[in-house]
N, CA and C atoms as a LAMMPS dump frame, in Angstrom:
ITEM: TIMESTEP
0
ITEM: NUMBER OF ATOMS
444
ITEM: BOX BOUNDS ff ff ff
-5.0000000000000000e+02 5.0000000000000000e+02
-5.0000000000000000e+02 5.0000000000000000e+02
-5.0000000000000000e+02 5.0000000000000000e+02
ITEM: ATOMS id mol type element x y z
1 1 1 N 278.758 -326.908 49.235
2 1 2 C 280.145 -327.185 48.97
3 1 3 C 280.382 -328.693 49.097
4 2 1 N 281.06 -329.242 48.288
5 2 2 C 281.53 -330.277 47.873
6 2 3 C 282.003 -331.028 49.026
7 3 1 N 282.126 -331.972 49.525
8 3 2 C 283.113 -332.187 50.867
9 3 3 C 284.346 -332.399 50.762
10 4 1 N 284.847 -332.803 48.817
11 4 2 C 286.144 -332.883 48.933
12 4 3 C 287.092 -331.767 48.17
13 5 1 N 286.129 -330.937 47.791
14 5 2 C 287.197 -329.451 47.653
15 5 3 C 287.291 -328.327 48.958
16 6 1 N 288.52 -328.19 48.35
17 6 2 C 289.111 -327.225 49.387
18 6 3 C 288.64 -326.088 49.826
19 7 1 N 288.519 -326.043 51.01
20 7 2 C 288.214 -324.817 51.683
21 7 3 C 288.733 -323.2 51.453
22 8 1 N 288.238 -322.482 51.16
23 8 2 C 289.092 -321.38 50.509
24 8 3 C 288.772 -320.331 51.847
25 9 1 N 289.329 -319.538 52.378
26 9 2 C 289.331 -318.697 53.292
27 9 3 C 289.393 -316.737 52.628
28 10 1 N 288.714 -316.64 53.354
29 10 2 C 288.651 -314.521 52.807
30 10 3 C 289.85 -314.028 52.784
31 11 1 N 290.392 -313.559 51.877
32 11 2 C 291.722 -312.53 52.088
33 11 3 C 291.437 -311.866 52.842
34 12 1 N 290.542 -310.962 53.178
35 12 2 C 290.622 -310.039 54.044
36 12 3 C 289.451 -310.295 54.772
37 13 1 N 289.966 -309.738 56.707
38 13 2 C 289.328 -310.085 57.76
39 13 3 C 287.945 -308.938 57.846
40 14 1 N 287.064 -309.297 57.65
41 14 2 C 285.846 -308.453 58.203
42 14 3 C 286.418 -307.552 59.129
43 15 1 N 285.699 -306.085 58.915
44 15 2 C 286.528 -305.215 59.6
45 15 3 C 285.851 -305.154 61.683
46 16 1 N 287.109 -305.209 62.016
47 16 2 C 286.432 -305.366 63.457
48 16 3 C 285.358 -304.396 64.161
49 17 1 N 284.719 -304.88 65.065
50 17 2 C 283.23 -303.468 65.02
51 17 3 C 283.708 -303.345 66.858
52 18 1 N 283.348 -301.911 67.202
53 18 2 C 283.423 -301.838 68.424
54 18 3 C 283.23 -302.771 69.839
55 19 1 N 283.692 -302.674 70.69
56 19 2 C 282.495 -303.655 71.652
57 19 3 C 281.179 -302.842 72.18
58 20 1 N 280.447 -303.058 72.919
59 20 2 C 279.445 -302.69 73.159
60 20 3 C 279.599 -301.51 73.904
61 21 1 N 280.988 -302.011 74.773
62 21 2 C 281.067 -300.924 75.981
63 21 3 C 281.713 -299.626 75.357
64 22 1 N 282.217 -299.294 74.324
65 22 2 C 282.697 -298.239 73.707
66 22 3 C 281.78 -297.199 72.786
67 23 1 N 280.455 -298.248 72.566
68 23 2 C 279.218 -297.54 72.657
69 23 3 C 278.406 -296.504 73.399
70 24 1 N 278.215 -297.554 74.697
71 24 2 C 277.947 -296.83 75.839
72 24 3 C 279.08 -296.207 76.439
73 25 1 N 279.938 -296.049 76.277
74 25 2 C 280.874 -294.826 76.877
75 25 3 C 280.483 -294.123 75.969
76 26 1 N 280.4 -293.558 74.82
77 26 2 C 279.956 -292.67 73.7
78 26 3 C 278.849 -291.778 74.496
79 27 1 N 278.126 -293.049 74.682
80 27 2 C 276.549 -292.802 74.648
81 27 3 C 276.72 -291.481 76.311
82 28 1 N 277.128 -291.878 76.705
83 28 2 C 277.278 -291.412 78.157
84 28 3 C 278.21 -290.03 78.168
85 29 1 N 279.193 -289.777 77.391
86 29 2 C 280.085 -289.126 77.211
87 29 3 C 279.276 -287.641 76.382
88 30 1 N 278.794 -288.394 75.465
89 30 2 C 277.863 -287.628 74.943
90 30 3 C 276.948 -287.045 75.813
91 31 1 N 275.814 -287.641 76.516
92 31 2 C 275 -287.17 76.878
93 31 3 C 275.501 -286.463 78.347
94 32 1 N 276.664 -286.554 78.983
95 32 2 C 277.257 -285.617 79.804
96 32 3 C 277.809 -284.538 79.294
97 33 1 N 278.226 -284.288 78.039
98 33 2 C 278.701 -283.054 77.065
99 33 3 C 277.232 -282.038 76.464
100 34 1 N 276.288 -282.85 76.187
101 34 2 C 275.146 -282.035 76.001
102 34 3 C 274.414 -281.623 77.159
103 35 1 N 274.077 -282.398 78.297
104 35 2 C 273.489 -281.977 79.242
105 35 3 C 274.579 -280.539 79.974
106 36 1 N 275.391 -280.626 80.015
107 36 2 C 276.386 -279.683 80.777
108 36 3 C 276.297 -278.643 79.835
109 37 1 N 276.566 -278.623 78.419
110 37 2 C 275.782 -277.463 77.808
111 37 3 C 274.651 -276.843 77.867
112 38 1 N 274.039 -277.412 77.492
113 38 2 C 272.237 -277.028 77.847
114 38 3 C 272.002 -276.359 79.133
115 39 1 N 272.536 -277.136 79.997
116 39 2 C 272.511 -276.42 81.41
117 39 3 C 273.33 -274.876 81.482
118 40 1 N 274.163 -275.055 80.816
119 40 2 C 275.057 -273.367 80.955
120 40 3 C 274.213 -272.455 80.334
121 41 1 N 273.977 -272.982 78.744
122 41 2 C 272.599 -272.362 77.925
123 41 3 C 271.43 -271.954 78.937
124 42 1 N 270.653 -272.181 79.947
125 42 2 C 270.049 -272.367 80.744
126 42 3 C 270.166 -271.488 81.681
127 43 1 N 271.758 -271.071 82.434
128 43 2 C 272.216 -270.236 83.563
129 43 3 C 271.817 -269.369 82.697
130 44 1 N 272.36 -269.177 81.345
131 44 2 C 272.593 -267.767 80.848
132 44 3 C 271.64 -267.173 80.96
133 45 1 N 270.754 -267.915 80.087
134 45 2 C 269.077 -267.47 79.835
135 45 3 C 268.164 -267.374 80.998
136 46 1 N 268.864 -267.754 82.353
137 46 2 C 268.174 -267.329 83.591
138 46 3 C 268.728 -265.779 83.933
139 47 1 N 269.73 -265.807 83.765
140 47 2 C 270.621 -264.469 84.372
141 47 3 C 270.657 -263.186 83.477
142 48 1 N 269.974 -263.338 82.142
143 48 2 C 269.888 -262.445 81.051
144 48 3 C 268.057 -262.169 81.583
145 49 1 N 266.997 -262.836 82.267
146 49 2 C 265.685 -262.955 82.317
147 49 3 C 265.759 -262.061 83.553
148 50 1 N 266.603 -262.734 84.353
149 50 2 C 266.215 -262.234 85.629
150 50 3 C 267.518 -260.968 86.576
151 51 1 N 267.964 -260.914 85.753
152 51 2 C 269.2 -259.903 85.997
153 51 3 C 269.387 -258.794 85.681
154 52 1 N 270.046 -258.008 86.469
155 52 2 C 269.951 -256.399 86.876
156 52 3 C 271.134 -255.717 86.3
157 53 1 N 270.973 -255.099 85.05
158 53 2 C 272.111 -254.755 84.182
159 53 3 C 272.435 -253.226 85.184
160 54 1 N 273.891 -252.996 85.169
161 54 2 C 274.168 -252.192 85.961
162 54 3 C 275.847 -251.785 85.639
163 55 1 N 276.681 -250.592 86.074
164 55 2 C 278.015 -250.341 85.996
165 55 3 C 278.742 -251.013 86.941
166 56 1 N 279.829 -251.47 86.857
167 56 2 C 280.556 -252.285 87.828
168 56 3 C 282.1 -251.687 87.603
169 57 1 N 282.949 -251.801 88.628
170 57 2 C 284.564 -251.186 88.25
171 57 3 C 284.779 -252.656 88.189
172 58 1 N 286.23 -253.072 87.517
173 58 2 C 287.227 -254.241 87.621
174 58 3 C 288.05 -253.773 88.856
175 59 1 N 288.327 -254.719 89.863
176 59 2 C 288.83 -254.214 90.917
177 59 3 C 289.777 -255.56 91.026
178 60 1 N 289.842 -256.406 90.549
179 60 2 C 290.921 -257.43 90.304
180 60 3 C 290.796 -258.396 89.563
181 61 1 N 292.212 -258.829 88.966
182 61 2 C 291.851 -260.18 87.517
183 61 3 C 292.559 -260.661 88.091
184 62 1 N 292.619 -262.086 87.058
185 62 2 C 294.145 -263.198 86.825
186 62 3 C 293.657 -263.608 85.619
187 63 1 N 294.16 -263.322 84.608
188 63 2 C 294.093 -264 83.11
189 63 3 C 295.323 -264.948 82.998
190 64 1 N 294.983 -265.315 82.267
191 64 2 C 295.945 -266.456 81.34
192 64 3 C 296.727 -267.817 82.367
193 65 1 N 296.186 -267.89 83.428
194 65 2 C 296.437 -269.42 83.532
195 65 3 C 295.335 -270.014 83.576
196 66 1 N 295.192 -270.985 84.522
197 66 2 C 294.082 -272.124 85.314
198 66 3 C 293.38 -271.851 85.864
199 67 1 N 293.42 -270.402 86.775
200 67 2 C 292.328 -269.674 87.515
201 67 3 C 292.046 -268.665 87.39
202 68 1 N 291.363 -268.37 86.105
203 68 2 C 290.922 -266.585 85.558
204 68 3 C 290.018 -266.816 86.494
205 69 1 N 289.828 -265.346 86.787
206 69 2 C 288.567 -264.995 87.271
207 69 3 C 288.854 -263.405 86.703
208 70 1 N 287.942 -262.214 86.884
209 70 2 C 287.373 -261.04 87.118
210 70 3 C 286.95 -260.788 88.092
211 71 1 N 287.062 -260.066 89.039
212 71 2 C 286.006 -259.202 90.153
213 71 3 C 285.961 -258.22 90.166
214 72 1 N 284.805 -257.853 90.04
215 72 2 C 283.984 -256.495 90.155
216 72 3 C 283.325 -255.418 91.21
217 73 1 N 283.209 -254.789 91.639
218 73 2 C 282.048 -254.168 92.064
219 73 3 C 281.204 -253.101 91.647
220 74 1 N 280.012 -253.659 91.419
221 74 2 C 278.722 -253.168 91.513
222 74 3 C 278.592 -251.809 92.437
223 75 1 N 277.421 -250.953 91.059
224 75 2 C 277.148 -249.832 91.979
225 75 3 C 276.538 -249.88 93.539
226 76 1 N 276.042 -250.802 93.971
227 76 2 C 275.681 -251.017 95.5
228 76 3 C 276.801 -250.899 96.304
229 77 1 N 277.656 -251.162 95.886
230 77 2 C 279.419 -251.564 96.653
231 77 3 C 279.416 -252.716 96.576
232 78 1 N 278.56 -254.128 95.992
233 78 2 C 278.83 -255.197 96.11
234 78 3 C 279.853 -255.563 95.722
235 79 1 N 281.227 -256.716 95.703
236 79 2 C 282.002 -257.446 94.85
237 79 3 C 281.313 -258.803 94.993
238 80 1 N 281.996 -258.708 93.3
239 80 2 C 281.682 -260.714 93.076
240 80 3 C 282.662 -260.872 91.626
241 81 1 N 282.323 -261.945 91.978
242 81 2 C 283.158 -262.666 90.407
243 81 3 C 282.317 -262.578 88.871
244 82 1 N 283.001 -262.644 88.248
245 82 2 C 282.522 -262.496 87.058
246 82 3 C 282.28 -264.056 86.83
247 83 1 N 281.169 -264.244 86.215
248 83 2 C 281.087 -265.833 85.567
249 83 3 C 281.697 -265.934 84.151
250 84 1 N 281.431 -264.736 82.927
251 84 2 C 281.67 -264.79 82.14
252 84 3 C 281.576 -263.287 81.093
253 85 1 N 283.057 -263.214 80.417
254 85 2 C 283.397 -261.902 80.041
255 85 3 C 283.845 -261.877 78.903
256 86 1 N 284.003 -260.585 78.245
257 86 2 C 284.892 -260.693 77.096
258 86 3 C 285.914 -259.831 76.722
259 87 1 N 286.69 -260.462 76.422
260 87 2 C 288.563 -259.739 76.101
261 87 3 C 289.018 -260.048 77.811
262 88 1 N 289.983 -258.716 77.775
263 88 2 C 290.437 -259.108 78.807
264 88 3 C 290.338 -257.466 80.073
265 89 1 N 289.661 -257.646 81.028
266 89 2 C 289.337 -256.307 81.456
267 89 3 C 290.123 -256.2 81.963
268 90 1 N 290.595 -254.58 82.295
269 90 2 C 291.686 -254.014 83.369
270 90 3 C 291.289 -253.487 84.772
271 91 1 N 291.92 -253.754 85.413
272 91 2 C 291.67 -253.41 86.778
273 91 3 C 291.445 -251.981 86.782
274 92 1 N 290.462 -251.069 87.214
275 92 2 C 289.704 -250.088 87.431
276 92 3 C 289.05 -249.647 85.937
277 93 1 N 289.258 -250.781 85.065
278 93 2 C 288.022 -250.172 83.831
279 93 3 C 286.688 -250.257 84.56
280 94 1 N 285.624 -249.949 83.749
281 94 2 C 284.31 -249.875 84.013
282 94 3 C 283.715 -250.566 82.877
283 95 1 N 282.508 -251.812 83.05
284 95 2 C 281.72 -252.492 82.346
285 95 3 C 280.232 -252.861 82.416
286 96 1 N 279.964 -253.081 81.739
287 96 2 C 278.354 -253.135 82.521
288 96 3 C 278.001 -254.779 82.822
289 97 1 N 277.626 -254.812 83.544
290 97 2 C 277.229 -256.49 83.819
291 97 3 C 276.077 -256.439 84.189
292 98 1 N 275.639 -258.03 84.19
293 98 2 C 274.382 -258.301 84.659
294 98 3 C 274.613 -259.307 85.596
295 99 1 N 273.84 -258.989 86.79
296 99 2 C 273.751 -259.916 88.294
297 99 3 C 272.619 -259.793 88.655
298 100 1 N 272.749 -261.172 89.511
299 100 2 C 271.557 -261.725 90.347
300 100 3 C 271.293 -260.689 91.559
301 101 1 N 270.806 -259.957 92.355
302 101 2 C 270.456 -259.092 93.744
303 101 3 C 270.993 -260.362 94.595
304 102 1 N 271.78 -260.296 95.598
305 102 2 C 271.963 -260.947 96.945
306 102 3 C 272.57 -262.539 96.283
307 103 1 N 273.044 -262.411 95.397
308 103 2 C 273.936 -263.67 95.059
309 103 3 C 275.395 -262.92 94.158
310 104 1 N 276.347 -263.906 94.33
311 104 2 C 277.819 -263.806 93.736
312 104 3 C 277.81 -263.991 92.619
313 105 1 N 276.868 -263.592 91.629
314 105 2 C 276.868 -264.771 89.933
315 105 3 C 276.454 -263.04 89.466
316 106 1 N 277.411 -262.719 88.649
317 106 2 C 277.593 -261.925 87.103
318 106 3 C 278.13 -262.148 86.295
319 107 1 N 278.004 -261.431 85.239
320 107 2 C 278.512 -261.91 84.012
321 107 3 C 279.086 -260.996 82.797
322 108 1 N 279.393 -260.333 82.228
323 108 2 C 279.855 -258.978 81.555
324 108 3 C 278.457 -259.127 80.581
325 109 1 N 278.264 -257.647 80.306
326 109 2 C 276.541 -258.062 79.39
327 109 3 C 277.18 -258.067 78.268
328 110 1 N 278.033 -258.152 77.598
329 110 2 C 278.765 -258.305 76.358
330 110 3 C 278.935 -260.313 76.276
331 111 1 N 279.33 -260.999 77.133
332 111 2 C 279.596 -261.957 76.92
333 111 3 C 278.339 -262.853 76.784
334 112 1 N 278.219 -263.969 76.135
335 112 2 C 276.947 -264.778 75.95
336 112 3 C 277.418 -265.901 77.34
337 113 1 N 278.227 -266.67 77.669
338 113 2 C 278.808 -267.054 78.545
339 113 3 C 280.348 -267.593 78.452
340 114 1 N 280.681 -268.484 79.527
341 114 2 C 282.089 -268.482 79.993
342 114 3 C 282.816 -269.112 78.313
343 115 1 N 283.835 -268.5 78.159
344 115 2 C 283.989 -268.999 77.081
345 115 3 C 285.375 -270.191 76.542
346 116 1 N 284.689 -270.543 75.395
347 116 2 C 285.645 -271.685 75.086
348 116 3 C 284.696 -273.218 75.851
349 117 1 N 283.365 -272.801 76.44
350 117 2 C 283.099 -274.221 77.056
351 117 3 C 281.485 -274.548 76.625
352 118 1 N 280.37 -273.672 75.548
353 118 2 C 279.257 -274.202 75.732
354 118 3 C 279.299 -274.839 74.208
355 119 1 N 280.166 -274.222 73.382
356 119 2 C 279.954 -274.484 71.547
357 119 3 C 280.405 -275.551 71.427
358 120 1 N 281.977 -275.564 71.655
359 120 2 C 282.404 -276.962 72.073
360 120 3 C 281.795 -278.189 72.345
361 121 1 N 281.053 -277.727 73.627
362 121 2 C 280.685 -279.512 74.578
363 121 3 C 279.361 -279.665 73.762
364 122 1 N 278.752 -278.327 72.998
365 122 2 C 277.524 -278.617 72.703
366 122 3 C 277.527 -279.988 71.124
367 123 1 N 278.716 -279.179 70.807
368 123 2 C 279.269 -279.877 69.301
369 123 3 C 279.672 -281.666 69.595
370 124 1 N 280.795 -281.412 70.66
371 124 2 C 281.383 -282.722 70.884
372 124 3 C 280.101 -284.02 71.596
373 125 1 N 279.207 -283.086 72.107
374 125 2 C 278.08 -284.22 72.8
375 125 3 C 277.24 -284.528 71.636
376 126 1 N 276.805 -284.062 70.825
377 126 2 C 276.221 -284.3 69.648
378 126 3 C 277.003 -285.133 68.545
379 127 1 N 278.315 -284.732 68.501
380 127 2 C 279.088 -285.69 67.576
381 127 3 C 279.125 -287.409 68.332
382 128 1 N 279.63 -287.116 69.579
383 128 2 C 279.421 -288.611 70.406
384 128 3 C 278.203 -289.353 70.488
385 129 1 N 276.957 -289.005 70.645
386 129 2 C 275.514 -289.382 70.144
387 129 3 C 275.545 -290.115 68.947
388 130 1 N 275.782 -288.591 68.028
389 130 2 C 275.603 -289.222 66.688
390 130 3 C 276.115 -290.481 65.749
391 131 1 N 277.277 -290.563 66.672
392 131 2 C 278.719 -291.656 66.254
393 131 3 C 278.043 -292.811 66.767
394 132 1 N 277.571 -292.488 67.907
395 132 2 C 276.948 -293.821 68.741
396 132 3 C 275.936 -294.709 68.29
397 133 1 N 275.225 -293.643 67.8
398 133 2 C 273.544 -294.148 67.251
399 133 3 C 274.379 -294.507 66.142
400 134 1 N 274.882 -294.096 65.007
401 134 2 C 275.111 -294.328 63.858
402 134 3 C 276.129 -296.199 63.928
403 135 1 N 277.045 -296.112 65.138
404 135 2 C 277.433 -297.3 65.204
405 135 3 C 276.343 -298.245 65.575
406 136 1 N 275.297 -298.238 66.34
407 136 2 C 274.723 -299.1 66.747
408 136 3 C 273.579 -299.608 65.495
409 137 1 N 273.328 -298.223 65.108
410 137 2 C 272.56 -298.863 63.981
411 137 3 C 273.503 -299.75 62.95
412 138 1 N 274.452 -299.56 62.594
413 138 2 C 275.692 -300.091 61.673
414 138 3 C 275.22 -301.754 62.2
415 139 1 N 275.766 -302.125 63.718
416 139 2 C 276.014 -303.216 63.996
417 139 3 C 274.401 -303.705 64.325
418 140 1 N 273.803 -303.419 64.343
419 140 2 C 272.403 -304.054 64.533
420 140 3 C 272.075 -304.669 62.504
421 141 1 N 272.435 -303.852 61.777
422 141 2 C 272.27 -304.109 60.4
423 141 3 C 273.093 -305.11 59.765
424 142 1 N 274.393 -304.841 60.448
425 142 2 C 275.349 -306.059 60.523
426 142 3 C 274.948 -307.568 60.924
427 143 1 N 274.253 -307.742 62.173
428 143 2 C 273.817 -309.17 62.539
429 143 3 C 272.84 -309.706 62.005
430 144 1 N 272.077 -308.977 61.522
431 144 2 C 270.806 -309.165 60.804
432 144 3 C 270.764 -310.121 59.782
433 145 1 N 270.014 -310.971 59.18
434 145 2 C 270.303 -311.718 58.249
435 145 3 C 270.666 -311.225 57.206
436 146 1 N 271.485 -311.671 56.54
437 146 2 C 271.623 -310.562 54.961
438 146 3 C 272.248 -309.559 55.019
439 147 1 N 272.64 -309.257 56.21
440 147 2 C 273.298 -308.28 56.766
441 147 3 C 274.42 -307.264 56.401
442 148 1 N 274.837 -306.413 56.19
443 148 2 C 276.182 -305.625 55.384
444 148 3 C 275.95 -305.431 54.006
């Protein structure tokens, strides 16, 4: 460029790119949404391996606020909580569940687990990853010479 013509400036501003740290919150966000899935994936597939399918009565609920639970008891006379069920059981129906011997963890054998929380976090930790990697690769291609 000439030194005595004029400087001409971009109409439009390069579009702004994340900071770094909104990356790694991704990155982290993500990988706390997949690990916490995987891990439930994990209970299930322990408690479906190693668990004692059996009749249980409903002997008390609370649906529909902040603290559902189910409790049951097991043909032993045990009670415990349900980890995870499906619909909504009535107090003295009968269901079959599967539990651990000498621990509080069942689960209705109809349900895969607690629901509304493994498809979700499994989806949203994978979308946050993917967003992440995909930004970082973006801005690594960006600085690069030749870049965009």
């Amino acid at each position: 460029m000439h030194p005595h013509q004029p400087r001409y400036e971009p109409i439009m501003a390069p579009p702004a790119r994340p900071g770094r740290w909104r990356v790694w919150l991704a990155v982290v966000a993500g990988a706390l949404l997949l690990s916490y899935a995987l891990f439930t994936i994990g209970q299930v597939r322990y408690l479906d391996a190693n668990g004692v399918t059996t009749q249980a009565e409903v002997v008390d609920r609370q649906l529909g606020g902040r603290s559902d639970f189910v409790r049951v008891r097991v043909s032993s006379g045990e009670e415990m909580n349900l980890w995870a069920w499906e619909g909504s059981p009535e107090v003295g129906e009968t269901m079959t569940v599967v539990h651990l011997r000498g621990s509080d963890w069942a689960k209705d054998a109809r349900a895969f687990a607690p629901e509304g929380s493994v498809w979700p976090d499994l989806w949203l930790g994978a979308l946050f990853l993917g967003g992440a990697l995909w930004q970082q690769r973006r801005t690594r291609r960006a600085s690069a010479p030749g870049g965009y």
